[in-house]
DRENTORKOL-3810 file (N, C-alpha, C; in nm, 4 decimals):
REM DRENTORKOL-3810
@n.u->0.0841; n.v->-0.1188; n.w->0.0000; ca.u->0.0000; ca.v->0.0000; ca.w->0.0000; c.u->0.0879; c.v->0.1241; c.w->0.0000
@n.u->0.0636; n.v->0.2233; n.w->-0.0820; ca.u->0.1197; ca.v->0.3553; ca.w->-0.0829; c.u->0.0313; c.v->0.4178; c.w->-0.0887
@n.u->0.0640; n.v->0.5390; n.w->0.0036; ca.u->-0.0153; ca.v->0.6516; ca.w->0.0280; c.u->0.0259; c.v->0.7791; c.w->-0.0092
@n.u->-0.0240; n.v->0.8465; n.w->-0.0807; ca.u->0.0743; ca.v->0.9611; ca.w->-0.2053; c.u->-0.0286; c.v->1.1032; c.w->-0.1105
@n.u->0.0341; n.v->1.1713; n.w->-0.1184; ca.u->-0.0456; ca.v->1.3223; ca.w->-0.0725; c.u->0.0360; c.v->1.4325; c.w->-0.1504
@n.u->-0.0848; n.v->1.5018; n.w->-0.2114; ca.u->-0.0231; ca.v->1.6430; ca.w->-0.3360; c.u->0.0047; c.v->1.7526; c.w->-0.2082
@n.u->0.0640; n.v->1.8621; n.w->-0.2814; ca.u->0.0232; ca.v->1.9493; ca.w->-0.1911; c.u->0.0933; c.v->2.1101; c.w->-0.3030
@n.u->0.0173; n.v->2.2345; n.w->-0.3037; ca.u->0.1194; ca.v->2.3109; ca.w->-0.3838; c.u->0.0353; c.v->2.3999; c.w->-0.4365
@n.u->-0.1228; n.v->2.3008; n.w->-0.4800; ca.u->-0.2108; ca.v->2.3948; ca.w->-0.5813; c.u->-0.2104; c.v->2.5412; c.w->-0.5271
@n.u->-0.3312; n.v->2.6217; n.w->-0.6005; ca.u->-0.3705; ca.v->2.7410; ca.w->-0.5709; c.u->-0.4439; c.v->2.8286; c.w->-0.6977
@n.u->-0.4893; n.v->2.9600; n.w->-0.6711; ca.u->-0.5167; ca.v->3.0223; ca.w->-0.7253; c.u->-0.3753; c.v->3.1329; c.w->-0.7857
@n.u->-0.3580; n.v->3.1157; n.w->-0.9234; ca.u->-0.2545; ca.v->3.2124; ca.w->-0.9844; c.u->-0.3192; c.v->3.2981; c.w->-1.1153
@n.u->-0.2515; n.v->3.3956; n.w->-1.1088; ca.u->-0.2430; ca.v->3.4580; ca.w->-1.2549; c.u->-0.2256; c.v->3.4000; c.w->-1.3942
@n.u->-0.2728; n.v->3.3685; n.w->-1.4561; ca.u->-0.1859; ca.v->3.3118; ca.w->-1.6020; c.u->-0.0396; c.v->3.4232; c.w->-1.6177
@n.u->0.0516; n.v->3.3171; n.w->-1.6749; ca.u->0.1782; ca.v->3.3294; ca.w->-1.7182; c.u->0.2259; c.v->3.2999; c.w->-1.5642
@n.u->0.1930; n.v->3.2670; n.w->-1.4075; ca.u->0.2526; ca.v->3.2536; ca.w->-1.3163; c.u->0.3303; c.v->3.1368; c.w->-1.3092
@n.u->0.3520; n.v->3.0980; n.w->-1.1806; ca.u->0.4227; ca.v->2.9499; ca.w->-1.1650; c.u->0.4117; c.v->2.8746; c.w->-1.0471
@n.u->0.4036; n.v->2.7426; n.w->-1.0650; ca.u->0.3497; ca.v->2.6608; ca.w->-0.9174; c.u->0.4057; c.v->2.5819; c.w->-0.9371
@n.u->0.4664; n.v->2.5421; n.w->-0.8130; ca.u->0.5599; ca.v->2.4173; ca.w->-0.7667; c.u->0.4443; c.v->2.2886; c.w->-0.7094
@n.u->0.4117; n.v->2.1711; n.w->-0.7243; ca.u->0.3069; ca.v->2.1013; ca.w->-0.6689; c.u->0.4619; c.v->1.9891; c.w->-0.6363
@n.u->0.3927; n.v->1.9536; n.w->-0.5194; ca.u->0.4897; ca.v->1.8330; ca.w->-0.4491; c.u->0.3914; c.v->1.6999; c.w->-0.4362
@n.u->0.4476; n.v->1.5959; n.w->-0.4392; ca.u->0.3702; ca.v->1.4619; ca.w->-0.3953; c.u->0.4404; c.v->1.3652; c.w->-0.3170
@n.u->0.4202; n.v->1.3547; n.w->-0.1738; ca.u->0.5140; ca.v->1.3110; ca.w->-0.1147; c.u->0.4358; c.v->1.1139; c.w->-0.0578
@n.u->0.5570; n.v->1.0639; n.w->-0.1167; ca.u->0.4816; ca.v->0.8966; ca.w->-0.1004; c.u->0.5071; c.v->0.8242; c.w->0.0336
@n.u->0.4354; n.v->0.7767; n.w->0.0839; ca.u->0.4729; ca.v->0.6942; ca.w->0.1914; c.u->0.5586; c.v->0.5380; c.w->0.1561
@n.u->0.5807; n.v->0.4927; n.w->0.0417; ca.u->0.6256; ca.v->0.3516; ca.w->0.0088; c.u->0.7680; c.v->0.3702; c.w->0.1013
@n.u->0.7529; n.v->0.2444; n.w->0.1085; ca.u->0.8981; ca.v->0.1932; ca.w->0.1749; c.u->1.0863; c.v->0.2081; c.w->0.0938
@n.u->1.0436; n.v->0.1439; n.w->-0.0472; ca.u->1.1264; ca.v->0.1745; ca.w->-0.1447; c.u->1.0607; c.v->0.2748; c.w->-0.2338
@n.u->1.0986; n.v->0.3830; n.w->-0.2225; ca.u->1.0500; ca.v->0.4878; ca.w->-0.3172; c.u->1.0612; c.v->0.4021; c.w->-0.4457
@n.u->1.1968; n.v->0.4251; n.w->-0.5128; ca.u->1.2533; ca.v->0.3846; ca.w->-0.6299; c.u->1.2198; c.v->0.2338; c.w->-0.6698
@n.u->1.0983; n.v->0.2166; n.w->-0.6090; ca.u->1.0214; ca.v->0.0927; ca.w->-0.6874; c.u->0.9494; c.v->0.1368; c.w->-0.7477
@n.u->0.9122; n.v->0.2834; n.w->-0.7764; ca.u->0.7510; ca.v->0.3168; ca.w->-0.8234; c.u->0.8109; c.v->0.3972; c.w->-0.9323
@n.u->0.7224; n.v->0.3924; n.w->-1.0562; ca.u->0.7066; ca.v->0.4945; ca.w->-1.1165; c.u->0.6313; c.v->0.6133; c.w->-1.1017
@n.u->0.6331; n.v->0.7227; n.w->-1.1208; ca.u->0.5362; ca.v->0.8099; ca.w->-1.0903; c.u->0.4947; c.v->0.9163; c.w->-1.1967
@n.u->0.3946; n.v->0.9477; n.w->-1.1582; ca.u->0.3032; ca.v->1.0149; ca.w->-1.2875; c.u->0.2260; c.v->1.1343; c.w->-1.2187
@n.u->0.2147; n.v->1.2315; n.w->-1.2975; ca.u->0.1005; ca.v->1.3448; ca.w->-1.3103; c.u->-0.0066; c.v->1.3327; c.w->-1.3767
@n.u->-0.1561; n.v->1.3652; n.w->-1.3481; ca.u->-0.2578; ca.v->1.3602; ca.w->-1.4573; c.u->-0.2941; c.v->1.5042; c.w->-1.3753
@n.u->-0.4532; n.v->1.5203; n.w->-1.4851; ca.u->-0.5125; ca.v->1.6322; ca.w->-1.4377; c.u->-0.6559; c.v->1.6068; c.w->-1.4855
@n.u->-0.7762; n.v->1.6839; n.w->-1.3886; ca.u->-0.8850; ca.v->1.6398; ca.w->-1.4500; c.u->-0.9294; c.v->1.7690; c.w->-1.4223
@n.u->-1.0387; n.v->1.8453; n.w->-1.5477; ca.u->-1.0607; ca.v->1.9493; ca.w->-1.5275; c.u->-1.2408; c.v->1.9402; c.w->-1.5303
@n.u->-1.3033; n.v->2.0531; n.w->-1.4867; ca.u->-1.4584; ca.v->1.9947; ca.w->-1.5065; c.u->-1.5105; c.v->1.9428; c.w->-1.6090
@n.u->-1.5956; n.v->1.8308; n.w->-1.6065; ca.u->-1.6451; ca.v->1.7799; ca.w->-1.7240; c.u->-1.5966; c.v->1.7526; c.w->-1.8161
@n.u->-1.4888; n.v->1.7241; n.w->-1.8171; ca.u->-1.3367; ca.v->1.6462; ca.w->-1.8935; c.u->-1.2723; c.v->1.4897; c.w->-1.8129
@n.u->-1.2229; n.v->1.4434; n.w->-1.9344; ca.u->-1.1947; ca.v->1.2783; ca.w->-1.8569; c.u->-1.0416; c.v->1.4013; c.w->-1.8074
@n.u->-0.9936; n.v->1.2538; n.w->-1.6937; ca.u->-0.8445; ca.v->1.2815; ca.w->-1.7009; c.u->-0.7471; c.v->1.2577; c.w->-1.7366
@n.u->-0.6882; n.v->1.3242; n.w->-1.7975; ca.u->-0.5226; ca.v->1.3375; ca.w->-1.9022; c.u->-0.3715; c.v->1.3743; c.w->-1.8230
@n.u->-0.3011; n.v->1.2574; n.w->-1.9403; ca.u->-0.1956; ca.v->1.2310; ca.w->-1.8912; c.u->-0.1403; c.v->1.4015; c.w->-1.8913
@n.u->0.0088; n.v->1.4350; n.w->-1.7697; ca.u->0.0503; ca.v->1.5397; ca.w->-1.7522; c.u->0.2283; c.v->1.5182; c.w->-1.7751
@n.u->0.2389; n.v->1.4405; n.w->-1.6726; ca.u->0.3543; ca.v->1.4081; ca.w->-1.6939; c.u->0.4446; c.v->1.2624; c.w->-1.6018
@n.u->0.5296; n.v->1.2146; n.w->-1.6306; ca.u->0.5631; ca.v->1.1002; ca.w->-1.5905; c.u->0.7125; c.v->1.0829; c.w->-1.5734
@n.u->0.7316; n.v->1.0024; n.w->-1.4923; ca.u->0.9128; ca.v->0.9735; ca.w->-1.4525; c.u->0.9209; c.v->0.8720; c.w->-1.4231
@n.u->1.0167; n.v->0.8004; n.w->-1.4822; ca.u->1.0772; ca.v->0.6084; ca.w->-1.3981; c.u->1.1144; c.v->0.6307; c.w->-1.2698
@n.u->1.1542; n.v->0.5073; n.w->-1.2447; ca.u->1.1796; ca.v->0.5069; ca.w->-1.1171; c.u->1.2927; c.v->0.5256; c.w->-1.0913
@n.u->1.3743; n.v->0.5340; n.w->-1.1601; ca.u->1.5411; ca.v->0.6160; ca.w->-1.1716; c.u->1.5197; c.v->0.7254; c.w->-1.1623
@n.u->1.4265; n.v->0.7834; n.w->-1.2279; ca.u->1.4384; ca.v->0.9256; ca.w->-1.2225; c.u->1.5530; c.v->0.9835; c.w->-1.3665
@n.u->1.5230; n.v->0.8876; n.w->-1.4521; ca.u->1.6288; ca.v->0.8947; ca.w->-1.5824; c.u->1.5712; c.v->0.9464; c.w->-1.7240
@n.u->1.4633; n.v->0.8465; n.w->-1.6969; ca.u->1.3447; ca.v->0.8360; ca.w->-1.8410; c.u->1.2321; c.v->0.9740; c.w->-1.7560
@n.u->1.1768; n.v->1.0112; n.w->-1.8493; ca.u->1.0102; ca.v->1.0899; ca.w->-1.8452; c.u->1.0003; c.v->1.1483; c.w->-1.9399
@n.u->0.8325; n.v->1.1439; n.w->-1.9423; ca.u->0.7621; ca.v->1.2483; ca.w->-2.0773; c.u->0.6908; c.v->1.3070; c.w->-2.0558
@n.u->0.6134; n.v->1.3975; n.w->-2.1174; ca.u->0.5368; ca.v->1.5026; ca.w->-2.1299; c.u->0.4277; c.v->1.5072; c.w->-2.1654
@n.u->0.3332; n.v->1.5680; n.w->-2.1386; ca.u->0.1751; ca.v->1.5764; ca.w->-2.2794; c.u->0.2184; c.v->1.7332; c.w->-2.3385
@n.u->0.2227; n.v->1.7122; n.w->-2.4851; ca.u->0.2202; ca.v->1.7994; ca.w->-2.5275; c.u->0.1847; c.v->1.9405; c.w->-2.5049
@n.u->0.0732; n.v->1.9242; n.w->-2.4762; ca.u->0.0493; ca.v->2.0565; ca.w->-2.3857; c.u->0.1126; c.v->2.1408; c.w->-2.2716
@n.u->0.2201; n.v->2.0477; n.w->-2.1930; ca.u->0.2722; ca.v->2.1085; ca.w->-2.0851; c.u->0.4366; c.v->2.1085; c.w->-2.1616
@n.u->0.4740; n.v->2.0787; n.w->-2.2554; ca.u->0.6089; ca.v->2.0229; ca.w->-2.2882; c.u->0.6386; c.v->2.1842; c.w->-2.2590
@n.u->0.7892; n.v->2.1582; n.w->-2.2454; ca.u->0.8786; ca.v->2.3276; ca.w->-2.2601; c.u->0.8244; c.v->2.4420; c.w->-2.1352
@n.u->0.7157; n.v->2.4109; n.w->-2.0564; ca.u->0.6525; ca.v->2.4698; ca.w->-1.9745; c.u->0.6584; c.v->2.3750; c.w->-1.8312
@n.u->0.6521; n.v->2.2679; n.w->-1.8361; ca.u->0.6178; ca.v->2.1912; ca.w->-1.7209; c.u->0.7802; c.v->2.1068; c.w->-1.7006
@n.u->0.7909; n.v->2.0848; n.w->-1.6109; ca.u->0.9326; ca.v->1.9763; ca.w->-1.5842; c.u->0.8839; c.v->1.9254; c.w->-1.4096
@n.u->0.9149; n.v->1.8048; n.w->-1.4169; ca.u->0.8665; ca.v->1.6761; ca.w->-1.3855; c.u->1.0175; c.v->1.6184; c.w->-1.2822
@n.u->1.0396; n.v->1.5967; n.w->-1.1386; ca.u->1.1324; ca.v->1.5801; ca.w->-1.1216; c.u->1.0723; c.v->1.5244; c.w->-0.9705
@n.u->1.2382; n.v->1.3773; n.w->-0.9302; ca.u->1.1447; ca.v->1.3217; ca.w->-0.8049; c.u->1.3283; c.v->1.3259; c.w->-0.7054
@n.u->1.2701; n.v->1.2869; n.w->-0.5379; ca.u->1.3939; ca.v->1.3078; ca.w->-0.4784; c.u->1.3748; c.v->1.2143; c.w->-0.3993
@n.u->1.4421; n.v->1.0994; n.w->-0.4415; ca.u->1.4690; ca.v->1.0078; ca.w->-0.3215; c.u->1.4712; c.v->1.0072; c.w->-0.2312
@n.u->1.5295; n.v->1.0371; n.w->-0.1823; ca.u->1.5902; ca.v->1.1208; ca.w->-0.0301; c.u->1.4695; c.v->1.1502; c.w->0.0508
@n.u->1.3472; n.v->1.2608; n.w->-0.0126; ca.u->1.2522; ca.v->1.2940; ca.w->0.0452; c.u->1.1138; c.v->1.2155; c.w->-0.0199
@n.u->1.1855; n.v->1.0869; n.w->-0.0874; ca.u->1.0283; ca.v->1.0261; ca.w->-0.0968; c.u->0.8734; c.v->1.1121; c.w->-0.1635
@n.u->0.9526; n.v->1.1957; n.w->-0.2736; ca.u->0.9151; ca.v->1.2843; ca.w->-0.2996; c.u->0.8894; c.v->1.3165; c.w->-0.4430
@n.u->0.8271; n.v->1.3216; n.w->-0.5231; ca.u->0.7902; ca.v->1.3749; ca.w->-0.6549; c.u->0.7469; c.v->1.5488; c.w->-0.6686
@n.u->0.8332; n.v->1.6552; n.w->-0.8038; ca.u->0.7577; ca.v->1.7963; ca.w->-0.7858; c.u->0.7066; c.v->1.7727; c.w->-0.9693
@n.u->0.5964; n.v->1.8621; n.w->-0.9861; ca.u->0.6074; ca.v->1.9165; ca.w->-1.0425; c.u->0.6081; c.v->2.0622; c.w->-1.0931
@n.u->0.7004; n.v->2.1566; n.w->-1.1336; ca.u->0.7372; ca.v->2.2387; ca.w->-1.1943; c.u->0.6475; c.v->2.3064; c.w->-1.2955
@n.u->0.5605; n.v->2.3898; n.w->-1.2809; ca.u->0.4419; ca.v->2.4397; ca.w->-1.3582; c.u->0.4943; c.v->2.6084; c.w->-1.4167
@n.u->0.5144; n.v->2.6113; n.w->-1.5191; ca.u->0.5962; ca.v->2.8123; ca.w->-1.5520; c.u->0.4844; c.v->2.8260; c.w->-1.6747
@n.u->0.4863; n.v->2.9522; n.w->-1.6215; ca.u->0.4081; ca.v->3.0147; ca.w->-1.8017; c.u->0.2372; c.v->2.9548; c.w->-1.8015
@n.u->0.2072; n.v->2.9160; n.w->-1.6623; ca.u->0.0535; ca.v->2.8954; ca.w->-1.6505; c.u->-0.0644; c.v->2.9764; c.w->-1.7419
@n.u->-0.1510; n.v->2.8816; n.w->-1.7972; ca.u->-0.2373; ca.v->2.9331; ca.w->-1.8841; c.u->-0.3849; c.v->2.8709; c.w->-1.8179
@n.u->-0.5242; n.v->2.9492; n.w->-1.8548; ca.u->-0.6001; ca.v->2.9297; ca.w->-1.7832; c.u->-0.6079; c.v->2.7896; c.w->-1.8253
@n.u->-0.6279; n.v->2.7134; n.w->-1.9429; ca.u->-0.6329; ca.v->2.5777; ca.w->-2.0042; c.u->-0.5324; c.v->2.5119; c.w->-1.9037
@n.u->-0.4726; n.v->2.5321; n.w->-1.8169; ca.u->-0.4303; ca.v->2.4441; ca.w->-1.7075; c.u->-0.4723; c.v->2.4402; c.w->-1.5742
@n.u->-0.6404; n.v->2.5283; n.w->-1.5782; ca.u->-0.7023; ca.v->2.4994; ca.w->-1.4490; c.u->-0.7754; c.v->2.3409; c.w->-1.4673
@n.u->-0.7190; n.v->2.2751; n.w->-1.3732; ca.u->-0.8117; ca.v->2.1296; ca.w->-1.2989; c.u->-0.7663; c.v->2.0928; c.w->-1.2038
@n.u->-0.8100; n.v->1.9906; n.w->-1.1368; ca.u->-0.7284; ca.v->1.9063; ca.w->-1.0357; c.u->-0.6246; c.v->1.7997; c.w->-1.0650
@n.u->-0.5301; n.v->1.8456; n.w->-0.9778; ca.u->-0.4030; ca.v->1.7242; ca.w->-1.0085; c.u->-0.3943; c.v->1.6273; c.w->-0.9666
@n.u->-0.3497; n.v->1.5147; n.w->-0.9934; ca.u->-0.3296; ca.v->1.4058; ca.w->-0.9072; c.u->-0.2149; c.v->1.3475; c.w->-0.9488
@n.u->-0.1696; n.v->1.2730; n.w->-0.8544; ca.u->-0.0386; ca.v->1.2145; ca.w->-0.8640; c.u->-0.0325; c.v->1.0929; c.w->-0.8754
@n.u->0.0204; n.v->0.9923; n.w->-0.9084; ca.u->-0.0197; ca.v->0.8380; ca.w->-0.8844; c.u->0.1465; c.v->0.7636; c.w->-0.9075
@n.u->0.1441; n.v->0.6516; n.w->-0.8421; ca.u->0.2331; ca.v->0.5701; ca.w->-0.8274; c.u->0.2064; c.v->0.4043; c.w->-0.9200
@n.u->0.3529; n.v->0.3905; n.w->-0.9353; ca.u->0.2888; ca.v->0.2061; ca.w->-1.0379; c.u->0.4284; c.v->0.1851; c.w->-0.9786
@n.u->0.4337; n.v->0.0312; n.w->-0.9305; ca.u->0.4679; ca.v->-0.0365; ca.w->-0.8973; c.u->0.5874; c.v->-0.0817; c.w->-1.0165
@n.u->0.6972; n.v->-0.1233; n.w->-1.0405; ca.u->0.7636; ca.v->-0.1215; ca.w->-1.1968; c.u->0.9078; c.v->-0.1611; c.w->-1.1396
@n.u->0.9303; n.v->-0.2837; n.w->-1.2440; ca.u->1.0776; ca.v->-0.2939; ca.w->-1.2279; c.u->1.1292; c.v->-0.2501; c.w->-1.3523
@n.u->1.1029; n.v->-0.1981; n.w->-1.4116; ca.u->1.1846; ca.v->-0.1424; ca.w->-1.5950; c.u->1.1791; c.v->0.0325; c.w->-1.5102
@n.u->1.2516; n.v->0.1189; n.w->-1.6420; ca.u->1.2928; ca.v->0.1957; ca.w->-1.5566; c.u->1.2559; c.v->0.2718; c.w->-1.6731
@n.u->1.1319; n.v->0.2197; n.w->-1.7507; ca.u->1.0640; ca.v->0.3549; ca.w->-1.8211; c.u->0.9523; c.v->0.4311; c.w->-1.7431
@n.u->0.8773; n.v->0.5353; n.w->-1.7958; ca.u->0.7541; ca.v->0.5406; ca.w->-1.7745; c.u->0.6096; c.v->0.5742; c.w->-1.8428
@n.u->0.5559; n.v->0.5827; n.w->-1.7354; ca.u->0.3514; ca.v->0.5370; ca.w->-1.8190; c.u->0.3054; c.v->0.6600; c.w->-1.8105
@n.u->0.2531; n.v->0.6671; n.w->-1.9358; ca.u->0.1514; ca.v->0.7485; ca.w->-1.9238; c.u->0.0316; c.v->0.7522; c.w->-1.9946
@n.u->0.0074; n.v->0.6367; n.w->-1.9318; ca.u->-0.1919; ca.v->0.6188; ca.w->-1.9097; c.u->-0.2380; c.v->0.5992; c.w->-1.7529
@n.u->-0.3563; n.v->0.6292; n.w->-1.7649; ca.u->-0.3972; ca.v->0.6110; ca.w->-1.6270; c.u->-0.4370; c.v->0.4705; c.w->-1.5353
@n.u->-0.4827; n.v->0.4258; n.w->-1.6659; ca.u->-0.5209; ca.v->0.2610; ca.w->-1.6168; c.u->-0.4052; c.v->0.1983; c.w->-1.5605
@n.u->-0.2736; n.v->0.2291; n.w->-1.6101; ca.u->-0.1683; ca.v->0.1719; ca.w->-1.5389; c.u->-0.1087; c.v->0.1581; c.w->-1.4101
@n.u->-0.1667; n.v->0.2574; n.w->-1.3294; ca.u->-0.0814; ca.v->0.3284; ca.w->-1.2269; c.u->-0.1729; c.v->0.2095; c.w->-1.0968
@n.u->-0.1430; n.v->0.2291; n.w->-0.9933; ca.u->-0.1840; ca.v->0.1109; ca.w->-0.8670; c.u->-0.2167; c.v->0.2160; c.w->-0.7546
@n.u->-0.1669; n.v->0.3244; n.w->-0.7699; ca.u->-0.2232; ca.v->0.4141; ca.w->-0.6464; c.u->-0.2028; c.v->0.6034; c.w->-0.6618
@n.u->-0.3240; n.v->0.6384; n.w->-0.6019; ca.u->-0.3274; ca.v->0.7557; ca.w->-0.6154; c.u->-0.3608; c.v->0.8875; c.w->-0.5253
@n.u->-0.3022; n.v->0.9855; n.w->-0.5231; ca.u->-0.3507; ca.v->1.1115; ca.w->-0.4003; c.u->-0.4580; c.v->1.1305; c.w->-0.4591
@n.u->-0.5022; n.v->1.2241; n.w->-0.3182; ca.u->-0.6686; ca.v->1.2838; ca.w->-0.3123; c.u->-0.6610; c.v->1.4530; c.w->-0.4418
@n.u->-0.5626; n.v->1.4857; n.w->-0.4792; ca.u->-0.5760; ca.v->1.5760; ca.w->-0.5533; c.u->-0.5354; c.v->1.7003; c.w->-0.5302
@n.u->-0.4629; n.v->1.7931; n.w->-0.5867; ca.u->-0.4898; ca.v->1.9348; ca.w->-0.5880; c.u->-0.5045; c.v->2.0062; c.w->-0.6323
@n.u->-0.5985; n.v->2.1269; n.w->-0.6320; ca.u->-0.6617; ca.v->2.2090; ca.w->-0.7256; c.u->-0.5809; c.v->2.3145; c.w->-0.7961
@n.u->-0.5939; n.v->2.3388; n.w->-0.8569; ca.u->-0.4614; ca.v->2.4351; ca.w->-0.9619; c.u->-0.5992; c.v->2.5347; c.w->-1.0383
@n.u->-0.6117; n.v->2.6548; n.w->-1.0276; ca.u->-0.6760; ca.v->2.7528; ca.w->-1.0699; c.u->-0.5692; c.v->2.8634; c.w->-1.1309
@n.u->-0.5971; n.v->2.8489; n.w->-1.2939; ca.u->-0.5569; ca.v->2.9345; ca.w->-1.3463; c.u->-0.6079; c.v->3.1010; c.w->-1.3638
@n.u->-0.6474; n.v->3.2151; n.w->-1.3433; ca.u->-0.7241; ca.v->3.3293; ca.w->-1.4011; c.u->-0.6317; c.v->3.3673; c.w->-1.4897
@n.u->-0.7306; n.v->3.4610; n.w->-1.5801; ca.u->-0.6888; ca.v->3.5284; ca.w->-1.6399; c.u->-0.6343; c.v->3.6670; c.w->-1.6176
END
């Protein structure tokens, strides 16, 4: 069992910037892969961004590429993501999720993942 908690959202300006953290309870961090999604109202939820469990491999959704960077810290059992150049099209809720993985790529679909935080809200204005 892993227990993931976001923490970071808020209300910003477009063009601002937000740091979101996800800090895991697993025993071996670096067993998990970890992932970003986002779900905004009345929208399914979409992939955001993703990292192996090295922390070597990750990708992007197009939409956040060149704007978003994706980074995790052993040490603190810890996943951020890095949000610059916020646009309102990036207000939803975040979530973070963990997959279990001995390869040292990563996923980004949702069906894949084995566990997930309660979310945090990210409000873009204009």
């Amino acid at each position: 069992q892993v227990q993931l908690v976001e923490s970071g959202g808020g209300l910003v300006q477009a063009g601002a910037s937000l740091r979101l953290s996800c800090a895991a309870s697993a025993r071996t961090f670096t067993n998990y892969a970890m992932g970003w999604f986002r779900q905004a109202p009345g929208k399914e939820r979409e992939f955001v961004a993703a990292i192996g469990r090295s922390g070597l491999n990750y990708g992007y959704a197009d939409s956040v590429k060149g704007r978003f960077t994706i980074s995790r810290d052993a040490a603190k059992n810890t996943i951020y993501l890095q949000m610059n150049s916020l646009k309102q099209e990036d207000t939803a809720v975040y979530y973070c999720a963990a997959k279990a993985s001995s390869a040292t790529g990563y996923y980004n679909t949702a069906a894949t993942y084995d566990w997930w935080g309660q979310g945090t809200q990210v409000t873009v204005s204009s």
